[in-house]
N, C-alpha and C positions, 0 to 999 in steps of 0.2 A: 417487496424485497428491495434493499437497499442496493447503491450504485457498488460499493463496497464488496457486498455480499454476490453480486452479479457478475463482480471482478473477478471476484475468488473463484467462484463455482463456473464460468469459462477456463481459467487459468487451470482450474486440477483437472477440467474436462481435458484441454489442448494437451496439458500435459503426460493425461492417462495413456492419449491416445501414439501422442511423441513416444512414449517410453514403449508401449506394445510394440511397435512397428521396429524399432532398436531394438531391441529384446527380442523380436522375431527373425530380422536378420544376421543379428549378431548366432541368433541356433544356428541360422544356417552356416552363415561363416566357417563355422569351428565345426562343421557337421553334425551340433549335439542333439537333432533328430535320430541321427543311427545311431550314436554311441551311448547314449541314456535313454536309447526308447522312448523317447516324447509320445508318440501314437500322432506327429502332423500327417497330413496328408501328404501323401508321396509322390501327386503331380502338381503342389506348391514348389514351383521354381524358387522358391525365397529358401526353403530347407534344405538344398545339395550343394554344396561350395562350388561345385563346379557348373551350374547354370546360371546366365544371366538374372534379372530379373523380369526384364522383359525379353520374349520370345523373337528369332530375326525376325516372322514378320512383322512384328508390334513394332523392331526397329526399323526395319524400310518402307514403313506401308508411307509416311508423307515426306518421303526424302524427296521426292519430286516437286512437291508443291511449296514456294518460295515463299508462301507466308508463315508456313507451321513453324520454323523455328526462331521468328522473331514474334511470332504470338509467344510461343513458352516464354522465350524470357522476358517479356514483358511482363507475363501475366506471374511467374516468379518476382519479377523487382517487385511488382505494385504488393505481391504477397512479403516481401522482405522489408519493405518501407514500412507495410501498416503492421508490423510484428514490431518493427522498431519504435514506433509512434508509441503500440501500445504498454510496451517496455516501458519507453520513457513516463506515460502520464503512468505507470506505477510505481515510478521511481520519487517521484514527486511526492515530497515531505505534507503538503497540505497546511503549512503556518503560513498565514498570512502576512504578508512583505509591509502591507500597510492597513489602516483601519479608518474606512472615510466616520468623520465626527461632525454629526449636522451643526451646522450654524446660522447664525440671525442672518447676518449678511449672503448674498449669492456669492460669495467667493467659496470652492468649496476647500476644504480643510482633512489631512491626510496625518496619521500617526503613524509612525512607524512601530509593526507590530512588536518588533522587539524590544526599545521602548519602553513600553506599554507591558511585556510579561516582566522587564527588570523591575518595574517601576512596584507592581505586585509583588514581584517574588522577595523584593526588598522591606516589602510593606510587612510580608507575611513571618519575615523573621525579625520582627520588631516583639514579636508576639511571644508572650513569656509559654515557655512551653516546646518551640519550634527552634529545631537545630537546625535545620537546612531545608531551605524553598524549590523549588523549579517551578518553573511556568511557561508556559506556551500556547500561544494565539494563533489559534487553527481557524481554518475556514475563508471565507471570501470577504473583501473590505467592508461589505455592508451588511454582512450576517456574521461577525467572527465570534469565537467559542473559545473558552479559557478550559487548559486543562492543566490541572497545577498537582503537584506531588510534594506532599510535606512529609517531612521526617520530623516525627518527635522527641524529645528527652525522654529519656525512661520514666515513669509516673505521673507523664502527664495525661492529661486527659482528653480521649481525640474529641468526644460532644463540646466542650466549652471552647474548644481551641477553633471548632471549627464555625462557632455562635463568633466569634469574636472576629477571623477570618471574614467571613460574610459582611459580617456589619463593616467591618473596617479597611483592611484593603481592597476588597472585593467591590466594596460598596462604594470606596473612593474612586475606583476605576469607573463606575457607574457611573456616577452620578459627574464627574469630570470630563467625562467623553459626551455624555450622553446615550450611550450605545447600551442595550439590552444586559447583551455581555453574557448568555449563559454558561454555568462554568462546571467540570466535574471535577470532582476532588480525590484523590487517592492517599490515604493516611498509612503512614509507615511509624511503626512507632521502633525504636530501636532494638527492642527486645524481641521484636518478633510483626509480625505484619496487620494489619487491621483496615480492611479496604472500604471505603467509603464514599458515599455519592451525594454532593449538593446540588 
């Protein structure tokens, strides 16, 4: 399973479980155990608006002991940091900022990824055929991935457009970098849509 797919499927796991527990207190809130007959059970403190959630003794059983309540919030920040961590690396676009390009010399040599998708996407509407290019250089400096989205003219043709694509600006970026480069392609022709993969 990919790191991706790992992502997602924690994310709608955390989120199933966020929404039940809202969803369960929000019944009790508004008492919509009694009033629409849900069938909760009726010694869930969570279902009557008028009981805590937790029970007095659950709230005075460590009022005495002077570390219990700088453990909870500790152990809530270190739970609120690593929620925002992983917020953020899912916020993260995944285009790479730069593309290392091996060289003779030990000096080492960095392209800037963006650069590098103009310099294709500019290539790719030289191409009789193609109205409008995008591109974007995803991935890490030393393994980056092109994924480019062409818009066709009406009546062109995505198979030759995209033989010519490969060979040529694709190929230039190749073979100028040095870099693998693999790329996928998504073809839009304007009349209607035609998705496609190099």
């Amino acid at each position: 399973m990919s790191r991706t797919a790992v992502n997602r499927t924690l994310l709608a796991l955390v989120g199933l479980v966020l929404l039940a527990g809202g969803l369960l207190l929000l019944a009790g809130g508004l008492d919509l155990n009694h009033r629409w007959h849900l069938g909760l059970p009726s010694d869930w403190t969570v279902t009557d608006p008028h009981h805590a959630v937790l029970d007095p003794a659950d709230r005075v059983r460590w009022r005495g002991d002077g570390w219990w309540w700088p453990s909870v919030f500790a152990a809530l920040g270190v739970v609120a940091l690593l929620s925002l961590w992983w917020l953020l690396a899912q916020l993260r676009t995944g285009t790479a900022d730069r593309v290392a390009v091996p060289a003779a010399a030990d000096v080492p040599v960095r392209l800037r990824g963006g650069a590098l998708a103009q310099a294709v996407a500019d290539g790719a509407e030289q191409i009789p055929g193609v109205s409008r290019a995008r591109v974007r250089i995803l991935g890490r400096a030393r393994r980056p991935r092109a994924r480019i989205a062409l818009t066709l003219a009406p009546g062109a043709a995505p198979g030759p457009v995209l033989h010519e694509f490969a060979a040529g600006p694709l190929g230039d970026a190749r073979r100028t970098t040095g870099v693998a480069l693999p790329a996928e392609a998504r073809v839009r022709v304007e009349s209607g849509s035609v998705p496609r993969v190099q």
